[in-house]
C-alpha positions as a Markdown table, in Angstrom:
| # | Residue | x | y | z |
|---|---|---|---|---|
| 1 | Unk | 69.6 | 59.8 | 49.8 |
| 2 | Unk | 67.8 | 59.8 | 53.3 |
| 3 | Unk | 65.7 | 56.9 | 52.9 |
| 4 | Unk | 63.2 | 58.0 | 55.4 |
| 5 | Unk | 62.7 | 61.5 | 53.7 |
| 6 | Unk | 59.7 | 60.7 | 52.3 |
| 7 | Unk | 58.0 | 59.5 | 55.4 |
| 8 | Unk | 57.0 | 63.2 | 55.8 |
| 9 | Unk | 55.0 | 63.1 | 52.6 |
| 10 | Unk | 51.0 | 63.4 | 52.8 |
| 11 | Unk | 49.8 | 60.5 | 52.0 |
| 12 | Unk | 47.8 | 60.8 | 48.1 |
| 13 | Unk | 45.0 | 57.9 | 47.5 |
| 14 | Unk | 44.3 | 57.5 | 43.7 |
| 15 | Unk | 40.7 | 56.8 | 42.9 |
| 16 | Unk | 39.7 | 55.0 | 39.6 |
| 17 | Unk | 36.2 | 55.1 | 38.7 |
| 18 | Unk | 33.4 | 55.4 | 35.6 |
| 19 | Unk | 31.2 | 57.0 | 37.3 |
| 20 | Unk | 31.3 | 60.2 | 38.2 |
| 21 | Unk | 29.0 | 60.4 | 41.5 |
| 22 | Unk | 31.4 | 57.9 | 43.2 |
| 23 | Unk | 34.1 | 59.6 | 42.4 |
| 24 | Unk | 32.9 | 62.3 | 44.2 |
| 25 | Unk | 31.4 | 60.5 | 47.3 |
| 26 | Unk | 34.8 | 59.2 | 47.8 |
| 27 | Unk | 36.6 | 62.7 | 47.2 |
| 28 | Unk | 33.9 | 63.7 | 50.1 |
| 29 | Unk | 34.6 | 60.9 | 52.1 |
| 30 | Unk | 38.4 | 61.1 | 52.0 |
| 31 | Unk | 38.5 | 64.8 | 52.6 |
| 32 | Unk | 36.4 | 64.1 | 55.9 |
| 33 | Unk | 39.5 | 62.2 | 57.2 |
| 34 | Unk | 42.3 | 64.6 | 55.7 |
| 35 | Unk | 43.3 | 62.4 | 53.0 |
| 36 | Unk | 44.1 | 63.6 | 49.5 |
| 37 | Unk | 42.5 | 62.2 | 46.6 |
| 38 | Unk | 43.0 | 62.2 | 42.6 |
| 39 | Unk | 40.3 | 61.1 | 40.7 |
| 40 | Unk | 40.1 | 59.5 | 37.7 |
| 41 | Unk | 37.4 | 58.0 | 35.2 |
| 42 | Unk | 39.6 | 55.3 | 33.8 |
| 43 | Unk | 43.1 | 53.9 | 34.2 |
| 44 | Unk | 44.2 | 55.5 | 31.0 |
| 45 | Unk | 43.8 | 59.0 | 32.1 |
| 46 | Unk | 45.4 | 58.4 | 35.2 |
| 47 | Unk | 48.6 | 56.6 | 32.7 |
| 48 | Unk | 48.6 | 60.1 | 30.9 |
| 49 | Unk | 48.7 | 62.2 | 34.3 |
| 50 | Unk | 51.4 | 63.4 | 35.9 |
| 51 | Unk | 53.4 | 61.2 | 38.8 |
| 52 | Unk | 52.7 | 62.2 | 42.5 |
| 53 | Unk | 56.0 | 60.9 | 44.2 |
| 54 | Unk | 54.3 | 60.3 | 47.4 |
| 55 | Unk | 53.2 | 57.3 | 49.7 |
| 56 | Unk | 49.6 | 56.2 | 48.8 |
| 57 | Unk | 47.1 | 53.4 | 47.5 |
| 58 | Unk | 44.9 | 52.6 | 44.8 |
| 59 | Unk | 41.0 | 52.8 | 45.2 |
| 60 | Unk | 39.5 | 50.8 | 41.7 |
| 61 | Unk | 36.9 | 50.1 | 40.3 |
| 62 | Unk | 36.5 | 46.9 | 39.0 |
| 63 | Unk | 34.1 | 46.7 | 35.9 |
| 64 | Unk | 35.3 | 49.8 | 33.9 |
| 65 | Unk | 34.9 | 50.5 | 29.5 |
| 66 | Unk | 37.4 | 49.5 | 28.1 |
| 67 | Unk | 40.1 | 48.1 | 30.1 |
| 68 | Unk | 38.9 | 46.8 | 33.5 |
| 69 | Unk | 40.3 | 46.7 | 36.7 |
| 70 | Unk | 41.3 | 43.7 | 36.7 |
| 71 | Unk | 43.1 | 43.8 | 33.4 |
| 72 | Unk | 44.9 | 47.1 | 34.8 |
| 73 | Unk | 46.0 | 45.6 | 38.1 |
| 74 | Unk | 48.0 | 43.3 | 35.8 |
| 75 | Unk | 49.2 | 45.7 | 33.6 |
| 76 | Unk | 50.7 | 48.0 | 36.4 |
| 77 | Unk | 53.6 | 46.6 | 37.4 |
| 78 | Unk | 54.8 | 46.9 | 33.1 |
| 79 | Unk | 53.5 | 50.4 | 34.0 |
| 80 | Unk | 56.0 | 50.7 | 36.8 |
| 81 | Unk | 53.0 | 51.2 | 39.5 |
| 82 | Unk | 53.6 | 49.7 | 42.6 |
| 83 | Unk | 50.6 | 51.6 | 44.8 |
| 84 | Unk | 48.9 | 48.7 | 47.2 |
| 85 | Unk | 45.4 | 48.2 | 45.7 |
| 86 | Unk | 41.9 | 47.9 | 46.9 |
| 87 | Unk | 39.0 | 47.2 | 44.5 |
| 88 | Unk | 35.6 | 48.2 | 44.7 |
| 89 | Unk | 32.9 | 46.8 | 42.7 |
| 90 | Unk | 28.8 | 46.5 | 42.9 |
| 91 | Unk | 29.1 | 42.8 | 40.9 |
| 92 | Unk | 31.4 | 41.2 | 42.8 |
| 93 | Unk | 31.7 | 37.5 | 42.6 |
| 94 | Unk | 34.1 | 34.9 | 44.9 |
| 95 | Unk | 35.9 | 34.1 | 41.5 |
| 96 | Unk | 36.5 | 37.6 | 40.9 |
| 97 | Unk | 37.8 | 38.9 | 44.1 |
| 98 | Unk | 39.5 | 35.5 | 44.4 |
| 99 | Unk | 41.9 | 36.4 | 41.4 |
| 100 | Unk | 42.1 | 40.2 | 42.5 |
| 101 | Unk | 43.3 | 39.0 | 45.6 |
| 102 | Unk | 45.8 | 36.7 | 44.2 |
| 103 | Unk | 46.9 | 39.5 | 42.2 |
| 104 | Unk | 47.9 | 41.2 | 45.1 |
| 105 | Unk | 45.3 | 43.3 | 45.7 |
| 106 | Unk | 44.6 | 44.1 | 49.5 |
| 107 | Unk | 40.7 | 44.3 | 49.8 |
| 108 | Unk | 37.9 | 43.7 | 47.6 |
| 109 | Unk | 35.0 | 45.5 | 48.9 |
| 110 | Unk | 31.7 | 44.9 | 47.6 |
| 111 | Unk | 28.7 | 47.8 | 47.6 |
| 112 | Unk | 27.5 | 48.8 | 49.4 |
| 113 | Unk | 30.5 | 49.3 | 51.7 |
| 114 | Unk | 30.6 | 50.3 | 55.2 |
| 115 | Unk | 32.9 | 53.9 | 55.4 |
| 116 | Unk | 34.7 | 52.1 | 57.9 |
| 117 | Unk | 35.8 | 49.5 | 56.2 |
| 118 | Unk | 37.6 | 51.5 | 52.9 |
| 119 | Unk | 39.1 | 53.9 | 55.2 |
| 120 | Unk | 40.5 | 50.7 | 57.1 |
| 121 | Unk | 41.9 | 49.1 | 54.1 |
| 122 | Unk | 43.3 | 52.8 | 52.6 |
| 123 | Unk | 45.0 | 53.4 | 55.7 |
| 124 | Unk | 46.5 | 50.1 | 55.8 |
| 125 | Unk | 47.6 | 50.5 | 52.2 |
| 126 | Unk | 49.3 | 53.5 | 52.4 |
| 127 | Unk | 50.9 | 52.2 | 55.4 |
| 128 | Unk | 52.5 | 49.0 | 53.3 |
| 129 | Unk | 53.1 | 51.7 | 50.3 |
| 130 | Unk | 55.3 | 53.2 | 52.9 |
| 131 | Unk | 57.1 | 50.4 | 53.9 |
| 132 | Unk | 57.6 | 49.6 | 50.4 |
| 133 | Unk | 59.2 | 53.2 | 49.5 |
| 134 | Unk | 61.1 | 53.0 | 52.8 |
| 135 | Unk | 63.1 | 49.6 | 51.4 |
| 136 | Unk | 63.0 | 50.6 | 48.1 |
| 137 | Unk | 65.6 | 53.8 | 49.3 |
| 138 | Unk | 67.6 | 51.5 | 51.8 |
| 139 | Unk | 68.5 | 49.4 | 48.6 |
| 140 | Unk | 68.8 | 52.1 | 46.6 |
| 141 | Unk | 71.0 | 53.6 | 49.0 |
| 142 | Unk | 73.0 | 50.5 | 49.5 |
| 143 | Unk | 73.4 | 50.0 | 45.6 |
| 144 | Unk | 75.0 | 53.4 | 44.9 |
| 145 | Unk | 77.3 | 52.9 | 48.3 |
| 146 | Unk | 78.6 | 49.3 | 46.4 |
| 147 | Unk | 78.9 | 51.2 | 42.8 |
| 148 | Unk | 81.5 | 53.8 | 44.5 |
| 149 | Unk | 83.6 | 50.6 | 45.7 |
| 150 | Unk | 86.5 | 50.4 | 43.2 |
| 151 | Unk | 87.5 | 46.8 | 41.6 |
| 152 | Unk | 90.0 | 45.9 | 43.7 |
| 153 | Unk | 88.0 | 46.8 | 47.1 |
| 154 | Unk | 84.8 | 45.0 | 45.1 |
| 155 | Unk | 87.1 | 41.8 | 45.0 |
| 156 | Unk | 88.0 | 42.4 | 48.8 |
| 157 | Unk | 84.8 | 42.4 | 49.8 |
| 158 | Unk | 83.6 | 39.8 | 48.3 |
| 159 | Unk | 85.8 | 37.4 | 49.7 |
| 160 | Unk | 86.0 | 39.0 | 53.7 |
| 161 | Unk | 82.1 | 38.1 | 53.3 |
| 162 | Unk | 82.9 | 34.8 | 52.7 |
| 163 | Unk | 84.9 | 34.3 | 56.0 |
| 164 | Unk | 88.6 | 34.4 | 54.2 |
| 165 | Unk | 90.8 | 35.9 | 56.0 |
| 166 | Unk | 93.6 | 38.9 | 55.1 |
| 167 | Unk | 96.3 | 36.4 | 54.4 |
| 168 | Unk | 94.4 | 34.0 | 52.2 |
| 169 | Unk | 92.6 | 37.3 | 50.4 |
| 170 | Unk | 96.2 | 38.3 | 49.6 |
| 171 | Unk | 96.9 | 35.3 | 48.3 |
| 172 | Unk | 94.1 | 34.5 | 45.9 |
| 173 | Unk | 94.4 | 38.1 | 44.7 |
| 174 | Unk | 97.9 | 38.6 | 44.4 |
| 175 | Unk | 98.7 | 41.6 | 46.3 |
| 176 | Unk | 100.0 | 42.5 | 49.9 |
| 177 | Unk | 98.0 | 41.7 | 53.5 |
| 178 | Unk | 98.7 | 45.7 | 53.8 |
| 179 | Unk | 97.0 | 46.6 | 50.3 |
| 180 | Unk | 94.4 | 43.7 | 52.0 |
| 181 | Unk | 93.7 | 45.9 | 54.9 |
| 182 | Unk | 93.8 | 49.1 | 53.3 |
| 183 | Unk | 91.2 | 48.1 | 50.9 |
| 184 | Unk | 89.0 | 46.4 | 53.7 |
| 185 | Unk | 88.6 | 49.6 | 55.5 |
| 186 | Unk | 87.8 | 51.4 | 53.0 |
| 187 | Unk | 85.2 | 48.6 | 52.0 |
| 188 | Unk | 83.8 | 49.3 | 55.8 |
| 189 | Unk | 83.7 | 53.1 | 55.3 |
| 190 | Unk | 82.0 | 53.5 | 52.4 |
| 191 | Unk | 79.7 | 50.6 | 53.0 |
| 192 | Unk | 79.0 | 52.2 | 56.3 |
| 193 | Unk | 78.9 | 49.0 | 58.5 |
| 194 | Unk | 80.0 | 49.3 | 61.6 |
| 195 | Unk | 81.1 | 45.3 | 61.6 |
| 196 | Unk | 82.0 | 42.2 | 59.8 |
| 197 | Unk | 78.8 | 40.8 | 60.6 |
| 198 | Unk | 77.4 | 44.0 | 59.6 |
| 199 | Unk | 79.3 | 43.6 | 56.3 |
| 200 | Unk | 77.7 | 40.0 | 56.0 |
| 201 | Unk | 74.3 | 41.4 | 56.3 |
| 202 | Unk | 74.7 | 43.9 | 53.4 |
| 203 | Unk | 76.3 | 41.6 | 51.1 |
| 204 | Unk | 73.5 | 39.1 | 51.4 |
| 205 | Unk | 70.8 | 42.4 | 50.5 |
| 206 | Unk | 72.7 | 43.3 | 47.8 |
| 207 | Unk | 73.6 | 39.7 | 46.3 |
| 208 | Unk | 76.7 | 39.6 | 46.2 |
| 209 | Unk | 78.2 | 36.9 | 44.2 |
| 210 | Unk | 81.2 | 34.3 | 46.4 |
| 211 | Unk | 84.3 | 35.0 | 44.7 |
């Protein structure tokens, strides 16, 4: 997997909203920049539509029937949503965008909002959406490299990481320094790091455990 292959990928800003003529001034106002939008009159009918696997944010609305905003934003991550999300809202409160923010949410714009200013925070939400995919592949990446390590080069690993070196890795394992070495470059080959150091770095993203 090329994790920055989906770096190409147009951008896709999912709007949430009751009410149908802001749905469509934001449809208008996205299009004038190039974005795409999907639009959507409650989170529920965007649950029940299909997956766009591309970079993007979340435009949403805060007071909603049914469930509201603020209920969704913490029922996505359950849901497996991860987009970056700015609310809108025309009763906002310091309470309210208080808890959105601590929720994670990266604006909380009140209307009426300049242009400016949702097209600022979109852009700098699909930006971190990005950034999220991006590590989400590296690890991803790094995960499936570790999985093709077999048990005995797992075990070698684990313990070059932790600053042994060949001759006390034989020893605690019970084989030869040659088996030792064989096993450690294959560890740097199909780990793909160029160094021990290198080697350090990816064992501390991938957690693994001291032997």
């Amino acid at each position: 997997m090329n994790p920055a292959a989906n770096d190409t990928q147009a951008p896709v800003v999912i709007v949430i909203d009751d009410d149908p003529s802001v749905r469509a001034a934001l449809a208008d106002l996205l299009g004038s920049v190039g974005l795409q939008a999907r639009l959507f009159g409650s989170p529920q009918e965007f649950l029940h539509s299909e997956r766009i696997d591309a970079p993007g944010c979340l435009v949403l609305d805060v007071r909603m029937p049914g469930q509201s905003g603020l209920d969704f934003q913490r029922a996505m991550a359950d849901a497996d949503i991860h987009l970056p999300v700015i609310f809108i809202t025309g009763h906002g409160d310091i309470a309210m965008s208080v808890r959105a923010m601590k929720a994670g949410a990266i604006e909380f714009l009140t209307k009426p909002f300049r242009d400016q200013d949702l097209l600022d925070a979109i852009q700098n939400g699909i930006e971190k959406d990005r950034v999220r995919r991006r590590d989400a592949a590296l690890a991803a990446d790094l995960q499936a490299r570790h999985a093709s390590l077999t048990t005995g080069e797992r075990a070698v690993m684990a313990r070059v990481v932790s600053g042994l070196m060949n001759k006390q890795i034989a020893a605690a394992l019970d084989i030869s320094e040659i088996t030792v070495k064989v096993r450690r470059g294959q560890v740097m080959r199909k780990m793909k790091a160029k160094s021990l150091a290198d080697l350090v770095k990816i064992a501390e993203k991938l957690g693994v455990p001291p032997p």
